[in-house]
N, C-alpha and C positions, 0 to 999 in steps of 0.2 A: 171569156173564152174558155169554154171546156167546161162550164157548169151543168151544163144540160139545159138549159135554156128552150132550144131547139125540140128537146123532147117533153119536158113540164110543160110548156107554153101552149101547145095544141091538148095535152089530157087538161089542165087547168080551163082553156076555152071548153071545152065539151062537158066538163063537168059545170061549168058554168051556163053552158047555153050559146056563149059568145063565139065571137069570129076571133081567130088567130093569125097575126099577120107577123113574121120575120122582117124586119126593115131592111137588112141587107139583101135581104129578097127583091124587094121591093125597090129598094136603089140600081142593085144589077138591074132589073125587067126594065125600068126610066132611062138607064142608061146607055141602055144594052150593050154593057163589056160588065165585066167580072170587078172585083171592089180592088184586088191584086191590078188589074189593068189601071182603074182610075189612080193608084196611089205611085202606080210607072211613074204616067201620066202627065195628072195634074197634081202629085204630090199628097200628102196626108192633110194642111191644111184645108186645099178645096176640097178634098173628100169629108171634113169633117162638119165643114160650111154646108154641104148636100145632106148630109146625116141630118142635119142640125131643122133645115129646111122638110126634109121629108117625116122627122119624128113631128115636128109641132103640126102639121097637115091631116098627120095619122092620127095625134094624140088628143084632134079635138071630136072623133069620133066619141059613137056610144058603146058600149056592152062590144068590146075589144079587148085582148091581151099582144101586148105586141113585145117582142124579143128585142131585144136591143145589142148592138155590138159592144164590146166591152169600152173601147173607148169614149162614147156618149158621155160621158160621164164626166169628160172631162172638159168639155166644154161648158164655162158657168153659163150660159145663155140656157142648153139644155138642162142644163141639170137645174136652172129656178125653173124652167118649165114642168117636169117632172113632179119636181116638187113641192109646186104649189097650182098648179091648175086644179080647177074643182073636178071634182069628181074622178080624180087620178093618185092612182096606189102604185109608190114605186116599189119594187119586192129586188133585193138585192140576193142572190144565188151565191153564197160564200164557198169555195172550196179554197185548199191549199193551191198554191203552185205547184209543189208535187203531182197535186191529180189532175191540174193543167197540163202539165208538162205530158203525162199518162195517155190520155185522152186524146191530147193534138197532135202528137206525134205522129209525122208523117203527112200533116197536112201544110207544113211550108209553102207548098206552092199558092193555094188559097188564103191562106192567112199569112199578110203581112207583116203584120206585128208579130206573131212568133213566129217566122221566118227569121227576124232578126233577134235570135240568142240571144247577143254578144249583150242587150239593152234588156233584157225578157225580164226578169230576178228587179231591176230597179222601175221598170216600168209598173211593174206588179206592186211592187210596196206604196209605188207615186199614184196608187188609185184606190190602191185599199182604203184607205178613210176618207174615199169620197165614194166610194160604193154602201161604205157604212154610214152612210147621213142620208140612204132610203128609209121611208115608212118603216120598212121591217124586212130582215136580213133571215134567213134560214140555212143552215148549214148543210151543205149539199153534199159531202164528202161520202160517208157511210149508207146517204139512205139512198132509197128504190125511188126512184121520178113517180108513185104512186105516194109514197109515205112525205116529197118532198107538197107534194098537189094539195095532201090533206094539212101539211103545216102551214103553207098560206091560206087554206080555206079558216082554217081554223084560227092564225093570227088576224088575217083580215077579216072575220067573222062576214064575209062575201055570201051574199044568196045563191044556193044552186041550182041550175038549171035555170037560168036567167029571170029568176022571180025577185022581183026588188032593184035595187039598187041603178047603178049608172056602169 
């Protein structure tokens, strides 16, 4: 939440070649209510059972980058997914909680999970080191969503403009 995801994910496809899909996008459109309404709802569990269902759908396309919500992660189902399907690069977007906290501000009503403060600080540390057991982690803090495009191009050593690869 609050890495930029949202904005590296579509220049990352384009410098690629690929299609860029948001999943939360893609769960709302399925759903049609807001991921806020689903967690009212049916709570965070079955919201993360849909996640879980709509990433592995997505993630057996080709020549795709797709954004993921910050919680994915934390379901081990998803996250051996991620991690081991062929021809899948997870890329972990590292900022502080501080530049979390910067960034989302003000978006409580859409986002659940930093709606709720009171849990924000310990849910953050309970995922940090499951965010850092991605392929490769790039520190999002300081740079330009252009300078963060070229450190996965350049960690993932990925073909640009869709020549090669998966």
């Amino acid at each position: 939440m609050g890495s930029g995801k949202s904005t590296v994910g579509p220049l990352l496809a384009a410098r690629l070649g690929w299609r860029f899909v948001d999943v939360d996008d893609v769960i709302e459109a399925e759903a049609g209510c807001t991921i806020a309404e689903i967690f009212r709802r049916d709570g965070e569990p079955a919201f993360r059972a849909l996640e879980h269902a709509t990433i592995a759908r997505l993630a057996a396309g080709d020549e795709l980058v797709l954004a993921l919500g910050g919680g994915a992660i934390e379901r081990a189902e998803t996250r051996e997914l991620l991690l081991h399907a062929p021809g899948t690069l997870l890329v972990h977007l590292e900022v502080r909680l501080e530049t979390t906290l910067a960034r989302c501000s003000g978006s409580e009503g859409t986002r659940p999970v930093f709606a709720d403060q009171a849990n924000l600080a310990a849910r953050y540390q309970r995922r940090l080191p499951l965010y850092r057991m991605a392929h490769a982690s790039v520190a999002a803090d300081e740079r330009t969503p252009e300078e963060i495009v070229d450190a996965i191009l350049g960690l993932a050593q990925l073909p640009v403009n869709g020549r090669g690869g998966s």
